[in-house]
C-alpha positions as CSV (number, residue, x, y, z in Angstrom):
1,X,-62.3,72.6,131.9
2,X,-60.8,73.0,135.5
3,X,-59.4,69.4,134.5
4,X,-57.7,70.8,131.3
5,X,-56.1,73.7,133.4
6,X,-54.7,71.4,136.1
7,X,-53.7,68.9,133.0
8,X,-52.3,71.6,130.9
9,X,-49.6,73.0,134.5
10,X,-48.9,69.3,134.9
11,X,-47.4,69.2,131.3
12,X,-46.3,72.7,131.4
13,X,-44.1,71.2,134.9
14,X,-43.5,68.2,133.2
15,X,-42.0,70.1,129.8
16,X,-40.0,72.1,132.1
17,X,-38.5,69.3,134.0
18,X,-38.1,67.7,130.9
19,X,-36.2,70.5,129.6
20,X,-33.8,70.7,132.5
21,X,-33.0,67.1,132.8
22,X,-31.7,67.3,128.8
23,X,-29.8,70.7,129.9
24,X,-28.1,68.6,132.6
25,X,-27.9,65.6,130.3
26,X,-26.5,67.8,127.7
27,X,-24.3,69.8,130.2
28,X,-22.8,66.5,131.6
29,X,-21.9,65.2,127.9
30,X,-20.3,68.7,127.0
31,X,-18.2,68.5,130.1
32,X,-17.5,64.6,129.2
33,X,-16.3,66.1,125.8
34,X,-14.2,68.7,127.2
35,X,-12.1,66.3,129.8
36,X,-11.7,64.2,126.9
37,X,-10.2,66.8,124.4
38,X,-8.4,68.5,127.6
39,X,-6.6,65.2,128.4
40,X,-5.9,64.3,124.1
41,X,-4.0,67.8,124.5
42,X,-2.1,66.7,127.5
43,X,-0.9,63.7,125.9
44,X,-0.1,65.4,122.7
45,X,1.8,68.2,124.9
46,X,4.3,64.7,127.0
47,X,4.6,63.2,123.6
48,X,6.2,66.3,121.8
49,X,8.3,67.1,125.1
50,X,9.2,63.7,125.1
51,X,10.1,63.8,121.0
52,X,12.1,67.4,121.7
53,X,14.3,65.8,124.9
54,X,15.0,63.0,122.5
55,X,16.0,65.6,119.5
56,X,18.3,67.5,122.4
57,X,20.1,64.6,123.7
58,X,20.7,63.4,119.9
59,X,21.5,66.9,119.7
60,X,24.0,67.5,122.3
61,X,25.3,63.4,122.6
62,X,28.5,63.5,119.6
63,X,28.1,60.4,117.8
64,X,30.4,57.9,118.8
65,X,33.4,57.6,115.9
66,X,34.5,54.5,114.7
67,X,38.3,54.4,115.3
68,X,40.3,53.8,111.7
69,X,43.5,52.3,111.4
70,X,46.7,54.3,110.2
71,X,49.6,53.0,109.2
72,X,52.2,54.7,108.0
73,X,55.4,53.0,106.3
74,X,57.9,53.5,109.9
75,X,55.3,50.9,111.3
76,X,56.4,48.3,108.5
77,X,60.5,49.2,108.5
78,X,60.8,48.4,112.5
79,X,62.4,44.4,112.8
80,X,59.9,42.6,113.9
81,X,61.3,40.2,117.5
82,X,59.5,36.9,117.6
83,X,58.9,35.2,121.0
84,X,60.1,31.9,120.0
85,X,62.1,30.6,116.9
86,X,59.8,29.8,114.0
87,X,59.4,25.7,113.2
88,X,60.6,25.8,110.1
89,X,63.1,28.1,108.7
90,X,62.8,29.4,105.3
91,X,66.3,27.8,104.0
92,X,65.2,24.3,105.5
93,X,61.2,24.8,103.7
94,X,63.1,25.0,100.4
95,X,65.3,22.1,101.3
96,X,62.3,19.4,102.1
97,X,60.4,21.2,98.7
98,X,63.6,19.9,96.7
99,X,64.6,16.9,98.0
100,X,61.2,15.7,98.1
101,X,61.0,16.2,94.1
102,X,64.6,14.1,93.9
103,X,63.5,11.3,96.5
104,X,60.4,10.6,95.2
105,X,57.7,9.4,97.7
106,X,60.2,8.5,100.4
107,X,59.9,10.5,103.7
108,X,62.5,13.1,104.7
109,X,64.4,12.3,107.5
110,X,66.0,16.0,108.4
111,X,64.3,15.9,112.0
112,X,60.7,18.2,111.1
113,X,58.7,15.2,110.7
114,X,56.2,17.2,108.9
115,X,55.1,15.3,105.2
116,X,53.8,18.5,103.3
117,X,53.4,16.2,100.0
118,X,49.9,16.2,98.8
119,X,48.2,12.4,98.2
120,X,45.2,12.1,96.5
């Protein structure tokens, strides 16, 4: 009987020791949980002050405007200066267009040296 008693404070001990080991056990994974959730909300909290200085700068920064051209009709009624005289003048283009019809295939000799007839 004396056995039983002694057995029965050993497990009474034991249950109790027992009992505060899964307290702590339980204590440490509550504590786990809480850093975790404590440091989800601190990333949520940089990611939306990160999202709202974004929103500000898009905010505050004026899109940048293409530039459009204008024109209006004094731009096209000023005489336009060329740096050097052209080539070919107009009067002598019509010339080579004409005489080549009369000539034939024979080249012009009018100092250009340009052929503009088209051979196949």
């Amino acid at each position: 009987m004396e056995w039983e008693k002694r057995e029965s404070e050993r497990t009474g001990q034991d249950d109790r020791e027992e009992e505060e080991k899964m307290e702590t056990f339980y204590a440490i994974v509550r504590s786990f949980q809480e850093a975790r959730n404590r440091r989800k909300m601190e990333l949520q909290e940089l990611e939306e002050e990160e999202e709202r200085k974004k929103r500000r700068k898009r905010l505050k920064k004026p899109e940048s405007k293409t530039w459009v051209p204008s024109f209006k009709l004094g731009d096209f009624t000023e005489e336009i200066e060329f740096r050097r005289p052209p080539l070919m003048s107009s009067g002598s283009l019509c010339q080579t267009f004409s005489s080549g019809n009369k000539k034939g295939n024979e080249k012009e000799e009018d100092g250009s040296g340009l052929d503009l007839k088209l051979k196949l």
